[in-house]
C-alpha positions in Angstrom: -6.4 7.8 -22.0 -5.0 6.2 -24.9 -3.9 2.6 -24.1 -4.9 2.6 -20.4 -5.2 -0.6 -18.5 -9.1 -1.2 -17.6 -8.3 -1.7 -13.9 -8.7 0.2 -11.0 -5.6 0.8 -8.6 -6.6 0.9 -5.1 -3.9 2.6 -2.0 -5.0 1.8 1.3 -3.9 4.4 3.4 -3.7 5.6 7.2 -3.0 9.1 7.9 0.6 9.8 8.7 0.0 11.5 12.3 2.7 11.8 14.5 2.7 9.3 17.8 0.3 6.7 15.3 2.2 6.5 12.5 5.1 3.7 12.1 5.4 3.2 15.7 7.8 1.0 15.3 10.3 2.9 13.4 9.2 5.9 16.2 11.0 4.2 18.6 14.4 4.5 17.2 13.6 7.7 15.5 11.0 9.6 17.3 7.2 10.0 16.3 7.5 13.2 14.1 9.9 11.5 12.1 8.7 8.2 11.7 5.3 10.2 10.8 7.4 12.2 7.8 8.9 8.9 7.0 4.9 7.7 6.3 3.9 10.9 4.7 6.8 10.7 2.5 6.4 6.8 1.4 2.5 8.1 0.9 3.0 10.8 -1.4 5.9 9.0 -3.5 3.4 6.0 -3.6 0.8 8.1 -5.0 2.5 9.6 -7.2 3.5 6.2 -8.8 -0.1 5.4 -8.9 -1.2 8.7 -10.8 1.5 8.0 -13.6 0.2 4.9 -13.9 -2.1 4.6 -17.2 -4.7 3.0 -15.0 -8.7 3.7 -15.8 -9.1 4.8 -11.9 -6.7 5.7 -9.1 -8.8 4.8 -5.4 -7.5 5.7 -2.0 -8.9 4.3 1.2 -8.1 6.1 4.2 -8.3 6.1 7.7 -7.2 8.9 10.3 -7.0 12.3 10.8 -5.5 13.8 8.1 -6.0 17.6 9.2 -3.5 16.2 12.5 -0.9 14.6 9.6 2.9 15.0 8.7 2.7 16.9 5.1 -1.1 17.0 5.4 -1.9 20.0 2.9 0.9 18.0 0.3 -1.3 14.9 0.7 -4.5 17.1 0.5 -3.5 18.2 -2.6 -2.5 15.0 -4.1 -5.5 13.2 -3.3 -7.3 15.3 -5.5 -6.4 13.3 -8.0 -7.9 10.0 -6.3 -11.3 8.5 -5.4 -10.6 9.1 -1.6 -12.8 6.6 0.1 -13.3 6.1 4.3 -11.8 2.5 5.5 -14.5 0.7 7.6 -14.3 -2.4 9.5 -12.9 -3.8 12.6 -9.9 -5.1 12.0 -7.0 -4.5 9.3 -8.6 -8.1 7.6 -11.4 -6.5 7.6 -10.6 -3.4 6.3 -9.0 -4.6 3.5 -12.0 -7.0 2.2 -14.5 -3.8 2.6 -12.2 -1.6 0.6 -11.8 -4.0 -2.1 -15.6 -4.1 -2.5 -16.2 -0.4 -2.0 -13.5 0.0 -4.9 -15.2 -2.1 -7.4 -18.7 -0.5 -6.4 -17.0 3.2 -6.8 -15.2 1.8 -10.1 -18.3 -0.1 -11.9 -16.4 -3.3 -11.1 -13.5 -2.8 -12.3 -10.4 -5.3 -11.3 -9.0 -3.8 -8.3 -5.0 -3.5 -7.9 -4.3 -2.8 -4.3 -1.0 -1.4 -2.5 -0.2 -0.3 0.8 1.9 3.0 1.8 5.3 0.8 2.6 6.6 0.5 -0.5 7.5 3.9 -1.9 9.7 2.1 -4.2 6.6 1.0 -6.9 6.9 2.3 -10.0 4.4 3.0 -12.4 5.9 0.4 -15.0 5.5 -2.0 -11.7 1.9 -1.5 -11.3 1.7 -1.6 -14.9 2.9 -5.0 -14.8 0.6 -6.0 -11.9 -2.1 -5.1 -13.5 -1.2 -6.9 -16.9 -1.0 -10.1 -14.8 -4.4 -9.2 -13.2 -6.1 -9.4 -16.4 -5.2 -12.5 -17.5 -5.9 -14.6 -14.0 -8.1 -14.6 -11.1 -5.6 -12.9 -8.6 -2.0 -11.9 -8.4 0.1 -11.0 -5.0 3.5 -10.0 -4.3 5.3 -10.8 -1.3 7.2 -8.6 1.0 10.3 -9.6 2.4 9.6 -9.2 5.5 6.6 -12.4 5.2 4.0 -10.1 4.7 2.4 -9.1 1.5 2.9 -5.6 -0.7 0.0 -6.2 -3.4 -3.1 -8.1 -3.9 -5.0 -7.7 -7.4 -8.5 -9.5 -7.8 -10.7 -9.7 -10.5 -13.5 -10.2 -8.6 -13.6 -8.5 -5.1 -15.4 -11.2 -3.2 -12.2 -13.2 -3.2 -10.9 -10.8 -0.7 -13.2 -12.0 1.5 -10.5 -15.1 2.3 -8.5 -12.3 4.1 -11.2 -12.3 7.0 -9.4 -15.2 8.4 -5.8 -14.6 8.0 -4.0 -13.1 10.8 -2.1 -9.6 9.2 0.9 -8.0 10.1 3.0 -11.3 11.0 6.0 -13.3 9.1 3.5 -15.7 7.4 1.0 -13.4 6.5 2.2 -13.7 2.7 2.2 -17.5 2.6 -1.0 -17.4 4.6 -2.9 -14.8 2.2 -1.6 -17.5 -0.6 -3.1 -20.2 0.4 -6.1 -18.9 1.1 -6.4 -17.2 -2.1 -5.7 -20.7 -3.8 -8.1 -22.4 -1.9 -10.7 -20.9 -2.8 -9.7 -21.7 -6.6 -8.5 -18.8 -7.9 -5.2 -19.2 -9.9 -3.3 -16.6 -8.5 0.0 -14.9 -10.3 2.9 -13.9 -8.2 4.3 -10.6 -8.4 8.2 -9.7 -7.7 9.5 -9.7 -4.0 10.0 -5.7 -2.4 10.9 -4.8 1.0 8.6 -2.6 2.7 9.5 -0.1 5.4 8.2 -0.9 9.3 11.7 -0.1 11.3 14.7 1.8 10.9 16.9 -0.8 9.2 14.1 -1.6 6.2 14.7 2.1 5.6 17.8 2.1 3.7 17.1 -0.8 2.1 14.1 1.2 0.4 15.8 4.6 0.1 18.2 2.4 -2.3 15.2 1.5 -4.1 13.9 4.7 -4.8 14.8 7.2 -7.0 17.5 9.9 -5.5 15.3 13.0 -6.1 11.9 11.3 -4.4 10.9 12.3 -1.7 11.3 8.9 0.6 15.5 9.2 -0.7 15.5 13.1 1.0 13.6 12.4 3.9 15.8 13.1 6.7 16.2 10.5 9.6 18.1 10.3 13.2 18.4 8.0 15.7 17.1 9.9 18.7 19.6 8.9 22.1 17.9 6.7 24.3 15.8 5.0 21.7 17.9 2.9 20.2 18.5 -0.4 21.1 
């Protein structure tokens, strides 16, 4: 392709399955809808990723897709992707394998990687990222809820920092930061999104997104007795 970044992006994925998806957002809404909520952020995510004029497109996945909300929609749209099995103990660990089994599946390229939260990302967006990528050792972006919604690295044994940062809290982001700084890298920061774990991220998000995507239809009610 004509003008295309030489960088791989890289979605690390969990299969949208009903009662294991968004668990959090489940308890307010109920598990097949927080899992529709997933499959829908997933499929608007990738298809941000497959407009964007990147040499390779990676997904790393874990879960039983067959058992999934939308599962022949995401079948269909990973066939455009390197699908790749997540391995590790441990989210932290996870991450630093996929980042090496990315640049080993990609002949090394730079590796750009997202999550499924923000359904938001744009193709121009991960444009951008991986513009800054090039031209430093790392970038990240910080989500607002303290966490982080991309890491790009030029070299994927600087995800290897992650091992010792604990994930899924409010200073993940600043955490991941300085780790990535410490061990020398000069690392670019990336704009701030808002990524969706409970019910009142999710309009935030939907306002985000474009009306006709998917995330913006996806249908959501509190369920009695949940809330609260």
């Amino acid at each position: 392709m004509t003008g295309e970044l030489s960088v791989a992006v890289l979605v690390v994925a969990k299969a949208p399955v009903p009662g294991l998806a968004k668990t959090r957002l489940a308890a307010t809404v109920g598990n097949a809808a927080a899992a529709d909520v997933a499959a829908a952020a997933l499929l608007d995510t990738l298809d941000a990723v497959a407009a964007a004029p990147v040499a390779a497109r990676v997904v790393a996945m874990t879960g039983d897709l067959a058992a999934a909300s939308r599962s022949a929609e995401i079948r269909s749209r990973l066939a455009d992707f390197t699908v790749l099995e997540q391995r590790g103990d441990g989210f932290a660990e996870r991450l630093v394998n996929a980042h090496a089994d990315t640049a080993e599946a990609t002949g090394g390229l730079p590796v750009v990687q997202i999550g499924m939260d923000t359904p938001q990302v744009t193709a121009a967006l991960l444009v951008e990222c991986g513009t800054a990528l090039l031209s430093t050792g790392a970038v990240l972006g910080m989500a607002t809820d303290g966490g982080w919604w991309v890491l790009g690295l030029t070299d994927p044994r600087g995800a290897e920092c992650l091992r010792d940062v604990p994930m899924s809290t409010a200073e993940t982001g600043a955490v991941t930061l300085a780790a990535l700084r410490d061990t020398g890298m000069t690392v670019g920061l990336i704009s701030e999104l808002a990524d969706v774990d409970t019910v009142d991220d999710v309009e935030a998000v939907r306002r985000a997104c474009p009306p006709d995507s998917r995330f913006s239809r996806v249908k959501l009610t509190v369920e009695v007795g949940r809330a609260g």
